[in-house]
C-alpha positions as CSV (number, residue, x, y, z in Angstrom):
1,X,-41.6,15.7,14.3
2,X,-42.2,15.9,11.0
3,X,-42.8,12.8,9.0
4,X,-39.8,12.1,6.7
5,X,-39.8,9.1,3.4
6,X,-36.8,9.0,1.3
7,X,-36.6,6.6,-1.9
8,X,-33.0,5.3,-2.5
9,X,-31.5,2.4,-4.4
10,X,-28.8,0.4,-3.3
11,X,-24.8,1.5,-3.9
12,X,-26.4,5.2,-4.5
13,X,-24.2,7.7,-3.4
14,X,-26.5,10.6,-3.4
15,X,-29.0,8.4,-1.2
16,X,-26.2,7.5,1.5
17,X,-25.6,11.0,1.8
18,X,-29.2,12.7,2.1
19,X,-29.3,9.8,4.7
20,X,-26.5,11.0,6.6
21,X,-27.6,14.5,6.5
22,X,-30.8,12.9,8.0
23,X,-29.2,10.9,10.9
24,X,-26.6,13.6,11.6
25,X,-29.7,15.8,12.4
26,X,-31.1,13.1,14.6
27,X,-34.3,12.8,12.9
28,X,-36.1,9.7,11.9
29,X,-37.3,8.8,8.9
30,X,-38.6,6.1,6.5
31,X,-36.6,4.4,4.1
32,X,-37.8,3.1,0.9
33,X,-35.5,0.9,-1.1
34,X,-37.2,1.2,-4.6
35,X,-34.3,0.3,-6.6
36,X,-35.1,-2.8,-7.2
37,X,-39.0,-3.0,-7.0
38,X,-40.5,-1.6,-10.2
39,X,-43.7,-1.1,-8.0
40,X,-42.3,1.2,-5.7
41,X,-40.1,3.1,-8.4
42,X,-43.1,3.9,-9.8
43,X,-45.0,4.9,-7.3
44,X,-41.8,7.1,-6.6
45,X,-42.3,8.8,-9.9
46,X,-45.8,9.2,-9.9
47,X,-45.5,11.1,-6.6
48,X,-42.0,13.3,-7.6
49,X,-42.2,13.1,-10.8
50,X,-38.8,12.4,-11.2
51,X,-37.0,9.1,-11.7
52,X,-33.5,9.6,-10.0
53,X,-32.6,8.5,-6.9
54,X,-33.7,9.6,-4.0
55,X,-36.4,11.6,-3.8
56,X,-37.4,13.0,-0.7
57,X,-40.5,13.7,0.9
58,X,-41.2,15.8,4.2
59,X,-44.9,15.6,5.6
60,X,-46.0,14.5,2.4
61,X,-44.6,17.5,0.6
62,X,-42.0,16.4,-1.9
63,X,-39.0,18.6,-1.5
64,X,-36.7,17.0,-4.4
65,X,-33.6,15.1,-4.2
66,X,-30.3,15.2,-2.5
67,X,-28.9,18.2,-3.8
68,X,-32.2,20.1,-2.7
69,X,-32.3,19.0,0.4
70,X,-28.8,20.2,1.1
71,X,-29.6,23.5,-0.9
72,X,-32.8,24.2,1.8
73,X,-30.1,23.0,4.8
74,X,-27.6,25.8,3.6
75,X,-30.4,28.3,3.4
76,X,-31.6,27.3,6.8
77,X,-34.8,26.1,6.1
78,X,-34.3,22.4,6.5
79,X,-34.4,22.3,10.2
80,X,-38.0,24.0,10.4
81,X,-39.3,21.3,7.7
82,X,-37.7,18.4,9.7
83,X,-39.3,19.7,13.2
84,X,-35.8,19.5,14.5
């Protein structure tokens, strides 16, 4: 299984439904509530690059945001990233 991290912030609706997509495919994953921690925002940005909410990040390769990670799920090449 392939390690999964996903930064959200609270009431994001984006976040609630990459994590969804995640649990619908059974898969676990780590959850990192940055919203309100400047430390770990910025250490979300410093890895993405990006400052919305969430980035993703599958075996350590960051793979975007919500709308990417349904984009690779509609091309069918999600599952082989999530080990699933």
């Amino acid at each position: 299984m392939a390690k999964i991290e996903i930064y959200t912030r609270p009431f994001c609706g984006y976040c609630a439904r990459a994590i969804s997509t995640l649990t619908d495919k059974g898969v676990d994953f780590e959850e990192i509530e940055a919203g309100m921690d400047p430390k770990l925002r910025q250490e979300m940005m410093d890895r993405s690059g990006r400052s919305t909410f969430p980035q993703i990040f599958i075996d350590g390769k960051h793979i975007g945001g919500c709308d990417d990670m349904l984009a690779l799920d509609r091309a069918g090449k999600l599952d082989p990233m999530l080990g699933a």
